[in-house]
N, C-alpha and C positions, 0 to 999 in steps of 0.2 A: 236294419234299415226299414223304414217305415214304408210298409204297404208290398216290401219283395215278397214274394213266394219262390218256394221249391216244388216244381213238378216232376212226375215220371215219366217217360214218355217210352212206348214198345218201339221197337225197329220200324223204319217206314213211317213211323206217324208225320203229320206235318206242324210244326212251332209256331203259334197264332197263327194259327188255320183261322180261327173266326177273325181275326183284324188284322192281315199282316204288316196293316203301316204302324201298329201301334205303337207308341214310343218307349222301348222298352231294350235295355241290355240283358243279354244273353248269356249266362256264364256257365260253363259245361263244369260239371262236377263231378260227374262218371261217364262213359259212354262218348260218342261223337259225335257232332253236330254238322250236319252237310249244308253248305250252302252253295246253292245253284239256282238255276232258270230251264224257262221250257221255252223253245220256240212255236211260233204257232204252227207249225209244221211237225210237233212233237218230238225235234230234236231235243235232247238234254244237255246242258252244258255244269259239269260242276267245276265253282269255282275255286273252293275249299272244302278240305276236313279239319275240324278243328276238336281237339281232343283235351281231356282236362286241366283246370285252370285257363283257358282259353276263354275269351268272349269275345261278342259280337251283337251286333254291326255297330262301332265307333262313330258311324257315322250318326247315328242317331243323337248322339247329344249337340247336334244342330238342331236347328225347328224347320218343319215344312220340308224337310227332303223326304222324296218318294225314294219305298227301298224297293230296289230295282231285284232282287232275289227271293227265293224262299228259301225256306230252312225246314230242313227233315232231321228227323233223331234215326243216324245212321247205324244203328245199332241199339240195345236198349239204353236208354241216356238219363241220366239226374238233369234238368236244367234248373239253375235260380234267374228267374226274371228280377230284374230291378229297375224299375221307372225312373226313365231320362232324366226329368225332372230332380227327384231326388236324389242321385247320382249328381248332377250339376251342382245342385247344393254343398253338397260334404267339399267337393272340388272348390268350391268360390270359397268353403269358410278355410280350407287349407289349400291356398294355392299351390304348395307346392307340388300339391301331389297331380296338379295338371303338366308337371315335368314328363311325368310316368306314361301319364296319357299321350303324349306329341312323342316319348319314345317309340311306344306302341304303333300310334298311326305310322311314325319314317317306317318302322322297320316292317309293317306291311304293303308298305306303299315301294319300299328296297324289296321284299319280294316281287311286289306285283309287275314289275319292270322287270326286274331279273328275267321271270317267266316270258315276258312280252317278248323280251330280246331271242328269248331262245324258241319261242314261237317262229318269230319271222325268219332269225339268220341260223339258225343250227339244224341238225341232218337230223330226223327221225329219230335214230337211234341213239342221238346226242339228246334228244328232248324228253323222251324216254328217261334214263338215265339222270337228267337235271331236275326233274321232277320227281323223282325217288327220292335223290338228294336234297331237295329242297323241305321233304316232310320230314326226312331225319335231323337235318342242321337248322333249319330255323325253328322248328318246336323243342330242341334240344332233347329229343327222345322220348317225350310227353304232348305230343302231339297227337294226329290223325289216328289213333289204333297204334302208335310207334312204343315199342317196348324193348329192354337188350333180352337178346335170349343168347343162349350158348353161343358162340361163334361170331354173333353179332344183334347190330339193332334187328325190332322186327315192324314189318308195317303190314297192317292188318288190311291190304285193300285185293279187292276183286278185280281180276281185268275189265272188267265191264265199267266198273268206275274207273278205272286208270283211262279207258278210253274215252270216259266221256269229260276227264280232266282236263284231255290232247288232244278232243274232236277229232279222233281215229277209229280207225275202226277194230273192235273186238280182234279180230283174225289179224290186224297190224300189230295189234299188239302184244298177242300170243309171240307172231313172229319175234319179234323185237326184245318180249322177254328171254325168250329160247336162247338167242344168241345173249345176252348177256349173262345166260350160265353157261354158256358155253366158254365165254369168257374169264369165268371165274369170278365175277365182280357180285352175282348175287344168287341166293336159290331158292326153290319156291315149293309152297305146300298148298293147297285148299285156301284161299283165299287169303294169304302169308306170301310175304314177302322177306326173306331174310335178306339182309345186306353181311355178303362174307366178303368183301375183299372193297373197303370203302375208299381206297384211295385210286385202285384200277377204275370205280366208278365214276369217281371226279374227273378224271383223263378223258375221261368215254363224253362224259359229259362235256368238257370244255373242247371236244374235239383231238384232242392229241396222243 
């Protein structure tokens, strides 16, 4: 496509640091793509990890939305930029393939509520839990850093991000992971999350 590049980006860097309303999709080709915010209070909130074959932000092929995030390359990342614009194009000369597209939006938008719900009405330890679940089952295991390794899927994230995914706090969520090996449902390494036992997880998760 005309006018996309492929960048590299080292762990930590920030995705159109010089323009970030630019209008431009996002597509992770290695590596993972964090999308968050900072309060002015320097809280962090991450919204997503989004990990190869992944892009972002859909919302961009509208005009004039301000994107309310940043994006950090959570790890060393490949990204293909591809301008909004051009992207709209290939879409309008093959409609169909804007099917693809309105899947993609439900099925973020079926997460995003997922999560909402279990923000407000589920226990800690259920939210925890649904949010593990949610990086292995809706990325189908090519998601966030998600990969099978022996025993089970694995996801690649830090407590420090899992806390600022659940706006908890690090030591909440030590706690929280503990008992869930405790439980059997997962086990952990250096910044590894393995899922051993994914259906005790679901139960945790959905409360029962």
């Amino acid at each position: 496509m005309k006018s996309a590049r492929m960048e590299r980006y080292s762990r930590r860097t920030q995705v159109l640091a010089h323009d970030r309303h630019r209008r431009e999709l996002l597509v992770v080709v290695s590596g993972c793509l964090e999308i968050s915010s900072m309060s002015t209070h320097g809280r962090k909130y991450v919204n997503a990890l989004l990990g190869p074959g992944q892009v972002a932000p859909l919302v961009r092929l509208l005009e004039d939305v301000p994107l309310p995030y940043d994006y950090h390359a959570h790890e060393d990342s490949v990204i293909i930029h591809l301008p909004s614009d051009a992207v709209i194009a290939v879409l309008d000369a093959e409609p169909v393939l804007w099917r693809d597209v309105a899947k993609l939006g439900l099925q973020r938008q079926r997460l995003s509520i997922v999560l909402l719900q279990n923000q407000m009405l589920n226990s800690i330890h259920g939210r925890v839990a649904a949010t593990l679940m949610s990086l292995v089952h809706f990325y189908n295991g090519q998601g966030p850093g998600t990969g099978e390794s022996d025993g089970g899927p694995l996801v690649r994230l830090s407590q420090n991000d899992l806390a600022a995914m659940l706006g908890l706090s690090r030591q909440t969520i030590n706690k929280e992971l503990g008992r869930l090996v405790e439980e059997g449902a997962i086990d952990m390494r250096y910044k590894r999350i393995r899922i051993v036992d994914a259906e005790r997880l679901a139960r945790i998760a959905a409360g029962t």
